[in-house]
C-alpha positions as a Markdown table, in Angstrom:
| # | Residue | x | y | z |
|---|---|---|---|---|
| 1 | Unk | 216.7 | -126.9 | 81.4 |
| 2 | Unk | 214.1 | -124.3 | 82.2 |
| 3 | Unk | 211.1 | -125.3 | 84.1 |
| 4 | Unk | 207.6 | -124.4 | 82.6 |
| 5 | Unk | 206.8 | -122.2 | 85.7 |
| 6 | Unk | 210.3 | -120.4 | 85.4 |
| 7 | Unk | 209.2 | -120.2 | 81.2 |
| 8 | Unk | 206.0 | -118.4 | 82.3 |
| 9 | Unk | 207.9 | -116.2 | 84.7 |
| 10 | Unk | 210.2 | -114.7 | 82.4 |
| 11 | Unk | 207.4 | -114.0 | 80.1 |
| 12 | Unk | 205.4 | -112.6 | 82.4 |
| 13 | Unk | 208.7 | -110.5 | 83.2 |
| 14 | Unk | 208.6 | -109.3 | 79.7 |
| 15 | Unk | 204.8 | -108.5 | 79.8 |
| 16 | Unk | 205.3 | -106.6 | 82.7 |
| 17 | Unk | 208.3 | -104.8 | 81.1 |
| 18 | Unk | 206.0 | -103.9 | 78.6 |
| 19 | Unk | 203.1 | -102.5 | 80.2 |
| 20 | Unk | 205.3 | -100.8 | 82.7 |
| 21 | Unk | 207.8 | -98.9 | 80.4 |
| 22 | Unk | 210.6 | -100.1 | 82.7 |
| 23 | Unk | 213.2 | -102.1 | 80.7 |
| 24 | Unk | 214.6 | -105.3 | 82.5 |
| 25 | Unk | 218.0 | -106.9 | 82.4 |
| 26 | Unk | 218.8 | -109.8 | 80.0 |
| 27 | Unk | 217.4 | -113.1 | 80.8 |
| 28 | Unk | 220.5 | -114.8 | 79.9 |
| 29 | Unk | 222.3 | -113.1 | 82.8 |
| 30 | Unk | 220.1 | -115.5 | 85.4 |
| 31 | Unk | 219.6 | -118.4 | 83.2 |
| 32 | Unk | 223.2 | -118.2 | 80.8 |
| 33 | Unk | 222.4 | -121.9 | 80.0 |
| 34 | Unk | 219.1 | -120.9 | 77.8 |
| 35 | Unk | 218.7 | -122.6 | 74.8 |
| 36 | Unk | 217.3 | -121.4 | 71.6 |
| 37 | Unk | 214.0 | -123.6 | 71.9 |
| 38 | Unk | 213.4 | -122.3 | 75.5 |
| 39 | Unk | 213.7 | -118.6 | 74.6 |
| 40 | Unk | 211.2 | -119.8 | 71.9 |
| 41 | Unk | 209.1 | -120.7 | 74.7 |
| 42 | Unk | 209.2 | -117.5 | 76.7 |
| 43 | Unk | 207.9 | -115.9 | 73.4 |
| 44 | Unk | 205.6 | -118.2 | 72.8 |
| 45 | Unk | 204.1 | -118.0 | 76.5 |
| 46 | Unk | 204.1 | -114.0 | 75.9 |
| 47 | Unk | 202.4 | -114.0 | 72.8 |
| 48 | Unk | 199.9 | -116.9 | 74.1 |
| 49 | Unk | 199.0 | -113.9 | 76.7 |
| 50 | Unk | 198.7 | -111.5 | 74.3 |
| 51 | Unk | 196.1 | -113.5 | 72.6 |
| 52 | Unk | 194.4 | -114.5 | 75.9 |
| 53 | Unk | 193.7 | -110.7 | 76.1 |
| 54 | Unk | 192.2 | -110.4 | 72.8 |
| 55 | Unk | 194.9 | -110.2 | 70.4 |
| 56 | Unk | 195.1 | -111.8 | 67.2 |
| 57 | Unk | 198.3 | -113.0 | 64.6 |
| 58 | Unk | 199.1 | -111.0 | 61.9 |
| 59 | Unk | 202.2 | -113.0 | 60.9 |
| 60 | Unk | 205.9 | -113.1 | 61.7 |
| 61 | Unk | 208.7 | -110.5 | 61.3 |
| 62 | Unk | 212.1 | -112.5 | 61.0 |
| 63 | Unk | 214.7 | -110.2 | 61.9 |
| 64 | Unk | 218.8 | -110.2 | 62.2 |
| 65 | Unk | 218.8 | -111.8 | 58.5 |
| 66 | Unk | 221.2 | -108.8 | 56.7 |
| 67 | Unk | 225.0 | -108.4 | 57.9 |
| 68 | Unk | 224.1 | -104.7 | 58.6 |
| 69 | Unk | 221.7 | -105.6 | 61.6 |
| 70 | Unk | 223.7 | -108.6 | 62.8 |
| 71 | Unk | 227.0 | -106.7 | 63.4 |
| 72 | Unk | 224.4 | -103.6 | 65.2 |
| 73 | Unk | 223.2 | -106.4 | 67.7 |
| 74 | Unk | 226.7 | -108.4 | 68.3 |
| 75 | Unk | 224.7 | -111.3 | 67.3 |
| 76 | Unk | 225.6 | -113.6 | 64.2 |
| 77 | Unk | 221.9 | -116.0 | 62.8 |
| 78 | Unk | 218.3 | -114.8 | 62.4 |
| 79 | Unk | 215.4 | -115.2 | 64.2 |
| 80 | Unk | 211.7 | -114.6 | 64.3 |
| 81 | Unk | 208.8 | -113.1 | 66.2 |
| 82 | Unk | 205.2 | -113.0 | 66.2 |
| 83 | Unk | 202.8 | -109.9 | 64.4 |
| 84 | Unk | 199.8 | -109.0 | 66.5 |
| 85 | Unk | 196.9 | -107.0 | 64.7 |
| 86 | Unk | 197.8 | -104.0 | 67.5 |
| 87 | Unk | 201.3 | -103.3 | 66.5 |
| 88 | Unk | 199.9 | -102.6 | 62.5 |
| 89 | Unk | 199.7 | -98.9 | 62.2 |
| 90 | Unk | 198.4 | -96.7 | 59.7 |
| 91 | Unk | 201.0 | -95.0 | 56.9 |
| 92 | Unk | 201.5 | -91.6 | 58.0 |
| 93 | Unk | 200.3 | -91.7 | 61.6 |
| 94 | Unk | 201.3 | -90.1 | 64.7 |
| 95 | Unk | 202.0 | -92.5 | 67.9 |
| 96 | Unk | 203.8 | -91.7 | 71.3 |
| 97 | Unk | 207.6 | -92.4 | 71.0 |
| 98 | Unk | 206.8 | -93.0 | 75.3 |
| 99 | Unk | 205.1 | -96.0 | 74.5 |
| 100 | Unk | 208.0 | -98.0 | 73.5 |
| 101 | Unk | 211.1 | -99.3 | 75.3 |
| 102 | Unk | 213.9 | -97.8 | 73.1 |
| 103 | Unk | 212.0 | -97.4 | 70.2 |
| 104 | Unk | 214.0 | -98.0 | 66.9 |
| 105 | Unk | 213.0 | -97.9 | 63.3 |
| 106 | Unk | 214.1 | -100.8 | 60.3 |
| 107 | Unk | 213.2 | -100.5 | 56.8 |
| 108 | Unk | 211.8 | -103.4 | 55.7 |
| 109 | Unk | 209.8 | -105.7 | 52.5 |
| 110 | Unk | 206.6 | -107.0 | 53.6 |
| 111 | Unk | 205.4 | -110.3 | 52.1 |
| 112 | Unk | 200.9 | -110.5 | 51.9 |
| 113 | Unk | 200.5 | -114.6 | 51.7 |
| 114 | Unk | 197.8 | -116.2 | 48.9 |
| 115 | Unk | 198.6 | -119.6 | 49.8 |
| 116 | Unk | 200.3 | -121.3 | 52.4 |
| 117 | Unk | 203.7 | -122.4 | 52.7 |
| 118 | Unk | 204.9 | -125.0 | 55.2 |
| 119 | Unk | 208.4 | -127.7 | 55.2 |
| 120 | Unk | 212.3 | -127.7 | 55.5 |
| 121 | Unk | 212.2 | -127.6 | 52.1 |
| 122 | Unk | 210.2 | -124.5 | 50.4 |
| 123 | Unk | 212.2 | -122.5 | 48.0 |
| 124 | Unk | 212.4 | -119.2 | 46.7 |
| 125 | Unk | 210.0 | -120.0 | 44.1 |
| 126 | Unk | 207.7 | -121.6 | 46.2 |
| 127 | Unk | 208.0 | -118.6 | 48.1 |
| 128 | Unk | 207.1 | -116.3 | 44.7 |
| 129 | Unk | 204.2 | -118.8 | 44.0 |
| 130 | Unk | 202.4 | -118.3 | 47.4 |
| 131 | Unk | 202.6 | -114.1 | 47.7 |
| 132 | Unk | 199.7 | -112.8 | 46.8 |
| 133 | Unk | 201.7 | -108.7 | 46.8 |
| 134 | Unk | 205.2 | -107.5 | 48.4 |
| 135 | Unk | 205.1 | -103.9 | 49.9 |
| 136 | Unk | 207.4 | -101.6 | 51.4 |
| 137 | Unk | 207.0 | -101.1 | 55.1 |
| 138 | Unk | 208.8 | -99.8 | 58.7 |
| 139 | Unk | 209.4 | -102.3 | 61.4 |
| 140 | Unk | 209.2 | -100.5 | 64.9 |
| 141 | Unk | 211.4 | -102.4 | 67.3 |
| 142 | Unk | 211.6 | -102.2 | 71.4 |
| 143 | Unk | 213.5 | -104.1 | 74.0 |
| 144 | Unk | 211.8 | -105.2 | 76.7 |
| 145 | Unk | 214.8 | -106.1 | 78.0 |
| 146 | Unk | 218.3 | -104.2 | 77.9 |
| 147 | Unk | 220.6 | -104.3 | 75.0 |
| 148 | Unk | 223.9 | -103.3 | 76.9 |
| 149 | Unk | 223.3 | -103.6 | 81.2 |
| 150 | Unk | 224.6 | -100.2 | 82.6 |
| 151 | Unk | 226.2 | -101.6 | 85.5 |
| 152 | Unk | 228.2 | -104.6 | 84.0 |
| 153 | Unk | 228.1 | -103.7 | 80.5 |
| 154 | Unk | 226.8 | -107.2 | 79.5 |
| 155 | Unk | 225.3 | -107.4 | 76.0 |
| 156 | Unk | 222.3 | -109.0 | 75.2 |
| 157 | Unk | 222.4 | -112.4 | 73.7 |
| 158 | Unk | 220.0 | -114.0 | 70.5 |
| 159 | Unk | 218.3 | -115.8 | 73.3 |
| 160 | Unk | 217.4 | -112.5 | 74.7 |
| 161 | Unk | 216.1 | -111.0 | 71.4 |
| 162 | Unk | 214.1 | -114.4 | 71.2 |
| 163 | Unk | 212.6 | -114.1 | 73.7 |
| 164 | Unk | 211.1 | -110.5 | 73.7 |
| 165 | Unk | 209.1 | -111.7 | 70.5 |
| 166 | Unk | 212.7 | -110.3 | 68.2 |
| 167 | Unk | 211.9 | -106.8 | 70.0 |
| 168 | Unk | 208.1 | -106.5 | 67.7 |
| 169 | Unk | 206.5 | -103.2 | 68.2 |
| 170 | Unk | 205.2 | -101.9 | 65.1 |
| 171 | Unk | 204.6 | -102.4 | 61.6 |
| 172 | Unk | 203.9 | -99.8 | 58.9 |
| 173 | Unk | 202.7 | -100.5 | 55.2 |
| 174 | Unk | 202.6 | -98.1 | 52.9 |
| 175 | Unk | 203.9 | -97.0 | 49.0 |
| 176 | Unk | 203.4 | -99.3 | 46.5 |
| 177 | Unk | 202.3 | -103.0 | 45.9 |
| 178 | Unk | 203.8 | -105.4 | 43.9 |
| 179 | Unk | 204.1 | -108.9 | 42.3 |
| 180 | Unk | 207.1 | -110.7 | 43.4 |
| 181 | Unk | 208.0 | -111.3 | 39.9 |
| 182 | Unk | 207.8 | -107.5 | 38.3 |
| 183 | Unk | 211.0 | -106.3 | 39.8 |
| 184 | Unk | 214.9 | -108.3 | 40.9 |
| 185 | Unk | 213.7 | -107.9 | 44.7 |
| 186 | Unk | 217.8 | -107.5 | 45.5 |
| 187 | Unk | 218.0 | -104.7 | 43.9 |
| 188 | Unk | 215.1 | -103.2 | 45.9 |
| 189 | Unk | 216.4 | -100.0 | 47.2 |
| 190 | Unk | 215.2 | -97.4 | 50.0 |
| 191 | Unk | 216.6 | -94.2 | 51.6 |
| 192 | Unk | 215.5 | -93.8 | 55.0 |
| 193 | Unk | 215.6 | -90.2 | 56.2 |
| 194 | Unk | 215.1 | -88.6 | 59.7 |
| 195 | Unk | 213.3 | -85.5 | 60.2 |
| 196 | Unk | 214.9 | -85.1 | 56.6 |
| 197 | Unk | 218.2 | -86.1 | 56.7 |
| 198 | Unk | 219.3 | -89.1 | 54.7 |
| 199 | Unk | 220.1 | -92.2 | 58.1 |
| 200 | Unk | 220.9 | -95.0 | 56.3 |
| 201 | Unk | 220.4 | -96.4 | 52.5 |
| 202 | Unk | 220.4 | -99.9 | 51.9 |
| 203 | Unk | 219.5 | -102.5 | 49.2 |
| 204 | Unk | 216.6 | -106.2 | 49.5 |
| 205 | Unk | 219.8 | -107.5 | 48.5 |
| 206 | Unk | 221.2 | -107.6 | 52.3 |
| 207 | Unk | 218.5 | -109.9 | 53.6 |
| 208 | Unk | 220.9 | -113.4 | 53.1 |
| 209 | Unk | 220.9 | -112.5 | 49.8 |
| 210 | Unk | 217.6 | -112.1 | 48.7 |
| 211 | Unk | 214.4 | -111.3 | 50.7 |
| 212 | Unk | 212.0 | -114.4 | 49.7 |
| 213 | Unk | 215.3 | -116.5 | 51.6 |
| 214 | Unk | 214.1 | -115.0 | 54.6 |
| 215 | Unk | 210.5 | -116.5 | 53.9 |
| 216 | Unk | 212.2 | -119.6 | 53.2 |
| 217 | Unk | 214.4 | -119.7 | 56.6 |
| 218 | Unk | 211.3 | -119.2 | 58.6 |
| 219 | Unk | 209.7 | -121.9 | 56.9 |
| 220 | Unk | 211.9 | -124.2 | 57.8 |
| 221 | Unk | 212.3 | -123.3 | 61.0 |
| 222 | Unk | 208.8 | -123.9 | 61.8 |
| 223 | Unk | 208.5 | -127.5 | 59.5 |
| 224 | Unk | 209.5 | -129.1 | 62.8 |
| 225 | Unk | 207.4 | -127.8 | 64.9 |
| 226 | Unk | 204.5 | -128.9 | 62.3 |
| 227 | Unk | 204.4 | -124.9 | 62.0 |
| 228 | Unk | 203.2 | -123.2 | 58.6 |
| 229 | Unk | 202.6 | -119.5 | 57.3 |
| 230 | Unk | 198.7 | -119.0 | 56.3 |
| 231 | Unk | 197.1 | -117.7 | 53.5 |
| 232 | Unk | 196.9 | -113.6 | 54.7 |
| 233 | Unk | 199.5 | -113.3 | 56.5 |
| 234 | Unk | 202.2 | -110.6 | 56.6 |
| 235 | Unk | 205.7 | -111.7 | 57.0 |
| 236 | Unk | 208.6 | -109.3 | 57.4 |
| 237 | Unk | 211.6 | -110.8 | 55.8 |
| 238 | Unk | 213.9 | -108.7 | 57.4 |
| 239 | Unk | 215.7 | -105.3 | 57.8 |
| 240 | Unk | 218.3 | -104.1 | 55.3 |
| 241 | Unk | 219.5 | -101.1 | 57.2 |
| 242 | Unk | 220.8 | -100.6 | 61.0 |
| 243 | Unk | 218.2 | -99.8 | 63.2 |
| 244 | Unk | 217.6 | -96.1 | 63.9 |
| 245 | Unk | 216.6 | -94.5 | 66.9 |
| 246 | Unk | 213.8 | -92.2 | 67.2 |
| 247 | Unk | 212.3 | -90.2 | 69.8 |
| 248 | Unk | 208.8 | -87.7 | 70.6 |
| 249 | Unk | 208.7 | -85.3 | 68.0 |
| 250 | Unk | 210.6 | -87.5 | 65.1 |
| 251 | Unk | 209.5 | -87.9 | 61.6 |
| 252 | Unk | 210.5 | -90.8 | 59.7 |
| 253 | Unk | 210.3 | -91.8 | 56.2 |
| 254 | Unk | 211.3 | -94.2 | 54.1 |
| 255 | Unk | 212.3 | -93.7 | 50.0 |
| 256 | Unk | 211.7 | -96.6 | 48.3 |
| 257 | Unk | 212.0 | -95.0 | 44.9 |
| 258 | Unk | 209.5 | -96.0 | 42.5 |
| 259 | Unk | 207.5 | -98.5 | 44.8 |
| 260 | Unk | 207.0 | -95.1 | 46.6 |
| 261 | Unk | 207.3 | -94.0 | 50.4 |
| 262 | Unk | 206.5 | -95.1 | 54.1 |
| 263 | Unk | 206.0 | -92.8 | 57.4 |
| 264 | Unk | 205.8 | -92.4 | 60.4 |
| 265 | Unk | 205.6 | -89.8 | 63.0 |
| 266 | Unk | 206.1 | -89.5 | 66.6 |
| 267 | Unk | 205.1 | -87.1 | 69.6 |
């Protein structure tokens, strides 16, 4: 088991990662025995810093929840992360590709919360009953830490990915709100083009089979913990597309057909 000061040191490793644009190796490489409630810890000790320093919860981006993403990261069950108000950027805005670790983009559906939600055993229409509007939105992902080491070539574990707060950088809102009830959310669609060439397509349908399950799995998740998602909140329920890498000078959007567009620029 992890000690509490060797909990706070790998976060603070992470911060540091962070703030330095200098990517570290895995954590799983010095402690290969970490379970999936201490890498929990190290991202809840990050966050905690983060909001130390001023920051406040948005909500939660589950991630790894569509096959497409989980054969991309060798890694096989979802997970979550925490949404601070600085990573929310506005739609159509330029930001600096240099202040991200390996900065990827995911095409995501955003949940906005009415009402909370909270137990092992909300369902999907619990899930429809509590969102006040669903919107189309990026994810912009980093890691803190590496995916693949250069020198040994070992690949980042879930325990990693847990631990860097699910690699959270960024999230971008835009096109058009809806109720969760006016369309079949599976069949959700969205083309995701890089400085206008068509990346990757995907359908909602990819996130475990419908997005509001990924609300659900995060739900339970936290019921134990005595953990529920508040009234305002934004949760990500997941990406339906591989992760795409951009760089400085980049332009990204995102298609979503008639719940219209989402982009983002870089330099």
């Amino acid at each position: 088991m992890l000690t509490k000061d060797q909990i706070e040191t790998a976060a603070n490793r992470l911060y540091e990662a962070e703030i330095n644009r200098q990517q570290i190796p895995a954590l799983t490489l010095e402690y290969p025995d970490m379970t999936m409630e201490e890498a929990y810890a190290i991202q809840k000790a990050w966050v905690d810093r983060k909001v130390a320093e001023g920051r406040e919860v948005l909500g939660y981006k589950i991630g790894l929840t569509s096959r497409a993403m989980q054969m991309s990261s060798n890694i096989d069950e979802p997970d979550y992360g925490v949404l601070l108000d600085d990573m929310l950027f506005e739609d159509g805005a330029t930001i600096k590709a240099a202040d991200f670790l390996d900065p990827r983009i995911e095409v995501e559906l955003a949940f906005v919360l009415k009402e909370p939600l909270f137990g092992d055993k909300v369902t999907i229409f619990d899930v429809i009953n509590a969102t006040d509007y669903i919107i189309p939105s990026l994810e912009l992902i980093a890691a803190r830490c590496l995916r693949t080491d250069p020198e040994t070539g070992y690949t980042r574990k879930v325990h990693d990915t847990i631990s860097d707060n699910a690699a959270n950088a960024g999230i971008v809102m835009g096109g058009r709100p809806i109720r969760p009830m006016d369309i079949d959310l599976r069949w959700a669609g969205c083309m995701l083009y890089l400085n206008g060439q068509i990346e990757e397509t995907g359908l909602a349908g990819g996130v475990l089979g419908n997005p509001l399950k990924g609300i659900t799995w995060v739900c339970r998740r936290f019921a134990p913990h005595g953990v529920g998602l508040e009234p305002g909140q934004v949760i990500l329920s997941g990406s339906f597309t591989r992760p795409v890498p951009v760089k400085a000078g980049d332009t990204v959007h995102a298609d979503f057909g008639s719940l219209g567009g989402v982009t983002l620029n870089f330099e």
